[in-house]
C-alpha positions, 0 to 999 in steps of 0.5 A: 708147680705145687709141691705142698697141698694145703689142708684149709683148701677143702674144695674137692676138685681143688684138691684133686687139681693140687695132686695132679700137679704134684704129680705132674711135677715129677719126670716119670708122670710129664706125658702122662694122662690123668683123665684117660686113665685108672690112677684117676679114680686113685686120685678121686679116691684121696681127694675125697679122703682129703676133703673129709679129714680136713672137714673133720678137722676144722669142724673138730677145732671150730667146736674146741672154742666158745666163739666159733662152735656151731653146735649146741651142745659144745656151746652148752659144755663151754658155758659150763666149763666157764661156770656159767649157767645155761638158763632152760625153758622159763614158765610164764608166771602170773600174780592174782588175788585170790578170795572167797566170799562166805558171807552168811554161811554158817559154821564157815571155818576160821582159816582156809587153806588152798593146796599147792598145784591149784589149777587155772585155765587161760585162753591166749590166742584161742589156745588154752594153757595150764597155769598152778599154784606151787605153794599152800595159801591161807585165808582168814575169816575177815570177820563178815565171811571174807577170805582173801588168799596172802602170799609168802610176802604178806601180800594179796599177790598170790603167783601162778605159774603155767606148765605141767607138774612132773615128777622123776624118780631115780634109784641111788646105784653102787658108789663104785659107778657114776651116778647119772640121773637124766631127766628125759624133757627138754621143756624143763623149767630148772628154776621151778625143780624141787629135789628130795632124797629119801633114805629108802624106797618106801621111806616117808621122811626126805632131806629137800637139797637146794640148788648149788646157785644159792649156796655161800659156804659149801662144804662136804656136808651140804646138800645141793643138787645142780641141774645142766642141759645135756648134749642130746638136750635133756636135762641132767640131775648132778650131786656133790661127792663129798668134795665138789659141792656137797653131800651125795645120795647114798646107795639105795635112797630114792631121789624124787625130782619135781619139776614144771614143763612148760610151754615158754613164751607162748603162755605169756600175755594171759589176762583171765584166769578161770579156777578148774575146781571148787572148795567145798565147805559144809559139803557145798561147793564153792568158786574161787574169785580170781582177779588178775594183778598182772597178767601172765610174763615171763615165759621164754624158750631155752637160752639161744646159742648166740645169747650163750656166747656172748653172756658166758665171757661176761659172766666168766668175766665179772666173777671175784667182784664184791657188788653185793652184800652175798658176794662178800660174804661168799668171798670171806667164808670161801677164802677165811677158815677161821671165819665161821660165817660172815654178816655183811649189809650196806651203811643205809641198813645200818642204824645209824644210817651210814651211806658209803661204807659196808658193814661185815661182822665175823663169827669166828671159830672158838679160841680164834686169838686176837692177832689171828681175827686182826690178822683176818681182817686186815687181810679182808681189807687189803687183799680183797675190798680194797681191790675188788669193790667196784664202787669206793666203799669203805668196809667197817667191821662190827662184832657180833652182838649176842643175844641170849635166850631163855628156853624152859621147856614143860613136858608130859612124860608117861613112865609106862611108855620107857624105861627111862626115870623122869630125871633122866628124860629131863636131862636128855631134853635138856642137852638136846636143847643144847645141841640144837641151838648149837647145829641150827641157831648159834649163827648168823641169820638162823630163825628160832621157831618153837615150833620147829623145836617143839616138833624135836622134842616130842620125836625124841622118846616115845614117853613124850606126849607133849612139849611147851616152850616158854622163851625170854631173850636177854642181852648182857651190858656193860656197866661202870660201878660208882659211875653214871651209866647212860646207854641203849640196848637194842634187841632184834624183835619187838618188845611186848607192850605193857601189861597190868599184871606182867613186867616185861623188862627186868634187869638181874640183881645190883647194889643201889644205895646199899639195898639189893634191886632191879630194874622194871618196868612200871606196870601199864607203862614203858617208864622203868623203874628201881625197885628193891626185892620186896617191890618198893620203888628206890626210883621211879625213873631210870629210862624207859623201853620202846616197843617197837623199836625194841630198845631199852633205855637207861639214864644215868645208872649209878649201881654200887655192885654187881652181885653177880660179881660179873662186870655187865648187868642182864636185861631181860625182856618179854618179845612181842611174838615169842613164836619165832625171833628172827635175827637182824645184822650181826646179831646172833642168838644163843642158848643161855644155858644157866636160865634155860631147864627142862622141867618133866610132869608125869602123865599116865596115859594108861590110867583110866577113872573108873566111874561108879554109878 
């Protein structure tokens, strides 16, 4: 007899049999005959009903769990709940070197540009595919009309990629609603997406968001964007609100999604590649010359479920250890808000080299006590490194290292253009400077560009025609008084070389001897030199610099006073290219607001010379 029917027998018959016997089992029903009468469609009717409740229960409770959930979208939303990124469609990508000839073409131009989303064509299989350039390329004239296209990197390996370029545009809805903007291709290669927000439909100006798996310190400013495979396999664009990951589009701006389609793995094992257009020069037409340095690879379809199982455990399971130098600085600015930012780099990109131990330097927030930056680090050691290092490293911390810079900026100022006095936009100049090296520079890691600051100042004011900036890094070092004072300053760029005419290292004001003077170098030599304030030589060799090193070394060194009444002494240097001056390690650049000035020329754009003939 059979008195409890068991719900993971889903076989219909076998149901239909448990019930009868059930049935059969009670006195009323012993003769009774199932088969020949009505209650047999009723019993049709709940084995039936049995049989689907209990396949939507199992299939229901299989798809709840990552290892047994057949679908792929509940594999998908396992992966993601477990942080792991479901990897899309992935373009084949090919590295060729671009040229042009122009031998003997007169008037030919210095530089060439070649414009993102050139097209080439390849045959794979007898089938044709699209293959794109996704950035602007230069080439410059080598001398005998030879152009050769150079990568980001600097080398001849210009990356062409296969797929179509599309672009999604998305209206910012009311805050009040969740925001879903749904890209509508299943052939997405979300590696290749680029997401700008403008603040108005027909703005021209954007803000680029990045992805959110290249953020370290996230807070509710930043701008990134993630892109997930959706249930129906689309794919969906997802923001930040101010508390996840980021800053969200406000209402009303217009979210511009570019991105490649691609065929995937279809497209790989290219070996020709032919250009679809021409550059015209002196309106003659001119074909690019393509050679292959590796053929096409890469392509690949969407990650399979099987290869989502398996990957989204380890990945899960490998989170919170310290293997690269990006995770422990995610780890530090994550876990220590008196951290600012963190530098951190192996012992064998130390200098000296120091294989074995890893290197953090700490930027901490300002009036950060003493026992508060031990206490941080200590914590840093014992509750992190210590632990979570998967190979035996020891952690060494260095402070940051300074690098002050001198910026004077000449600007062309039209009265007529304002209402503002010249004294007035020198001020705003110069205090913009201030906060520009405070919001982009005064950290780890941040470049300084002229350029970029050139571009600032001229879009502050209308009366502003032009901007010229002239730069000078100086680094300040200690010195003992009445002592000999050996020691090696090491700037983050190259130094310029020696010039007849322009010093290129010079120290501030000292007492040596009892007469007042600095420390110079030897015109047309890196020897350095003591020389009083009319330029007479107090003595002729104190040290030396080294260019492309850039370091400054001094042997020796006995002052009697610093007449700065400070306890270090400020050496300044003349950089190799004053363009841009790129930090490495811990070192971090900073405005030295004493030696830094905006200096305002009145240019009267409206005047005009009457020429009398």
């Amino acid at each position: 007899m059979a008195s409890t029917i068991k719900s993971t027998d889903l076989d219909f018959t076998n149901i239909k049999q448990k019930l009868k016997s059930h049935l059969q089992s009670k006195a009323e029903f012993n003769d009774y005959d199932f088969e020949a009468s009505g209650l047999s469609n009723i019993l049709d009717v709940l084995a039936y009903n049995t049989h689907v409740n209990g396949l939507t229960a199992n299939y229901s409770l299989n798809e709840s769990f990552l290892s047994t959930a057949q679908l792929r979208s509940s594999v998908v939303s396992h992966a993601q709940t477990l942080g792991y990124e479901v990897k899309s469609s992935t373009a084949s990508r090919a590295l060729v070197n671009l040229s042009l000839n122009l031998t003997g073409v007169l008037g030919r131009p210095a530089q060439l540009a070649l414009a993102a989303g050139t097209l080439f064509t390849s045959s794979i299989d007898g089938v044709s595919y699209t293959f794109r350039t996704r950035d602007t390329f230069y080439a410059s004239d080598d001398g005998t009309g030879l152009y050769t296209f150079i990568a980001t990197d600097g080398s001849t390996n210009i990356p062409i990629f296969e797929g179509i370029e599309k672009t999604k545009t998305f209206i910012v809805g009311e805050k009040l609603e969740r925001q879903i903007y749904v890209i509508p291709d299943t052939t997405i290669d979300t590696s290749t997406a680029v997401v700008q927000v403008y603040e108005t439909v027909s703005s021209a100006s954007f803000i680029s968001y990045t992805p959110l798996s290249q953020a370290i310190n996230v807070d509710a400013n930043t701008t990134h964007f993630s892109i997930h495979e959706a249930p129906n396999g689309y794919y969906e664009l997802n923001f930040g609100d101010g508390v996840s990951f980021g800053k969200s589009p406000e209402p009303g701006e217009k979210v511009v999604v570019s991105y490649l389609s691609t065929k995937g793995v279809v497209a790989n094992n290219g070996t020709l590649f032919s250009p679809n257009s021409t550059i015209t020069i002196n309106s003659v037409q001119y074909t690019l010359n393509v050679v292959t340095n590796t053929e096409s690879t890469g392509g690949a379809p969407k990650q399979t479920i099987e290869s989502i199982r398996q990957l989204a455990p380890i990945a899960f399971a490998g989170q919170k250890r310290l293997v690269t130098s990006l995770d422990y600085k995610g780890m530090i600015e994550t876990n220590f808000s008196q951290v600012q930012n963190a530098a951190v780099w192996s012992g064998d990109q130390n200098v000296p080299i120091d294989y074995g131990a890893i290197y953090i330097s700490l930027n901490f927030q300002n009036n950060t006590s003493d026992t508060v930056k031990q206490a941080v680090k200590d914590g840093i050691t014992t509750n992190f490194t210590d632990n979570l290092s998967v190979m035996s490293m020891t952690t060494k911390f260095t402070d940051p290292i300074d690098t002050f810079l001198e910026v004077n900026v000449a600007i062309q100022f039209d009265p007529a253009r304002t209402g503002k006095s010249l004294g007035g936009i020198e001020t705003e100049v110069y205090q913009y400077i201030q906060t520009y090296f405070q919001n982009n520079i005064e950290t780890f890691d941040a470049v300084f560009r002229k350029s970029n600051l050139a571009t600032e100042i001229d879009a502050l004011d209308v009366s502003i025609l032009s901007s010229e900036i002239t730069v000078k890094p100086s680094m300040r070092q200690n010195v003992t008084i009445n002592s000999g004072n050996t020691f090696t300053i090491n700037f983050p760029m190259k130094i310029a070389t020696p010039d007849d005419i322009f010093y290129r290292v010079q120290s501030g004001p000292f007492e040596y001897g009892g007469v007042v003077g600095t420390i110079k170098n030897k015109l047309s030599s890196t020897v350095l030199q003591i020389v009083d304030l009319q330029g007479n030589i107090l003595l002729d060799n104190i040290g030396s610099y080294n260019p492309t090193a850039g370091t400054v070394d001094i042997v020796a060194f006995e002052p009697t006073q610093i007449i700065t009444g400070q306890p270090y002494l400020i050496f300044s240097v003349t950089p190799e290219n004053d363009s841009y001056i790129k930090p490495l390690r811990n070192y971090i650049l900073r405005l030295d607001t004493a030696k830094s000035s905006a200096t305002a020329t009145i240019d009267r754009q409206t005047t005009s010379l009457e020429v009398t003939v």
